[in-house]
C-alpha positions, 0 to 999 in steps of 0.5 A, a space after each residue: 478783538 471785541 473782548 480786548 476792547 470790552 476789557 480796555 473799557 472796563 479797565 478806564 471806567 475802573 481806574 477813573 473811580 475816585 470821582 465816584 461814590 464811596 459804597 464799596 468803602 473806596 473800592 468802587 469797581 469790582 470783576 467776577 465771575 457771573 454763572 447763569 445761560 451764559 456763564 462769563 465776566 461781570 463787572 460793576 462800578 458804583 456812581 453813588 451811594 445807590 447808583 451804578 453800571 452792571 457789566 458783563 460779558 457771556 460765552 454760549 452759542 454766541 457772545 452776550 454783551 450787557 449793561 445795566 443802569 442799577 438803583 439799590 435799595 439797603 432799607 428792605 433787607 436787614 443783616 447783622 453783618 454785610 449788607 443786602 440790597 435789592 437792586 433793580 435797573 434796565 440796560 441793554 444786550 448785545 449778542 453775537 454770533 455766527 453767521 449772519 446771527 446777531 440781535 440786540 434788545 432791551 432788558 430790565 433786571 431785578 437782583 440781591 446782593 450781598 456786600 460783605 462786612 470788608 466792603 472788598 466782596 460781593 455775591 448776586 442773584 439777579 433776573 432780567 426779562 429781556 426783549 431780543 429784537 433781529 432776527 427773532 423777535 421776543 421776550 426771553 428771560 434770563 437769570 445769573 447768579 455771581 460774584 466780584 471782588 472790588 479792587 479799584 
């Protein structure tokens, strides 16, 4: 049931795009497939022309939620085609587990993407040092590494 209602949330924070910024050239929300400790759904939708919300939902031993607020930086990194920024941010994880086994923390991430010349596809890398609070405290890092296709 948490996965339908995850999906619903997407899915308006997709169709409500037009009043966003135009980087993806129109398309500004996109879904995929993110590939790392917990393979599973990623979604992004760009606020502005260096803003946005990074998505995604992991399957593991338990179930991670995660959002991230994202800065992207296009001056670092110059291609002939596409283009490469670097992107950095910080957000929030949600596990869920069995049992009584359930922990939230706060996470930074720091990641690459490569936005293809159409605008329509994009692949990443991203890291993200994550602290986990409940029940075992700590800091654990993270690393994925996906693609979307932008269709909204």
């Amino acid at each position: 049931m948490k996965k339908i209602f995850l999906l619903a949330i997407f899915l308006m924070l997709g169709l409500q795009m037009n009043v966003f910024g135009q980087q993806m050239g129109g398309r500004n929300f996109g879904l995929g497939l993110e590939f790392g400790d917990y393979p599973g759904i990623t979604g992004k939708l760009w606020l502005s022309d260096v803003n946005a919300l990074g998505m995604g939902v992991g399957f593991g031993p338990y179930t991670r939620m995660q959002l991230d607020y994202l800065w992207h930086d296009f001056s670092i990194f110059k291609v002939n085609e596409g283009r490469l920024p670097l992107y950095y941010g910080f957000g929030g994880i949600l596990n869920t587990g069995t049992a009584n086994y359930q922990d939230f923390g706060v996470r930074g991430t720091i990641g690459l993407c490569y936005i293809f010349k159409d605008n329509n596809f994009d692949i990443f890398f991203e890291m993200s040092p994550t602290f986990r609070f409940n029940p075992v405290n700590g800091m654990y890092i993270s690393g994925s590494l996906g693609a979307r296709y932008f269709f909204l």
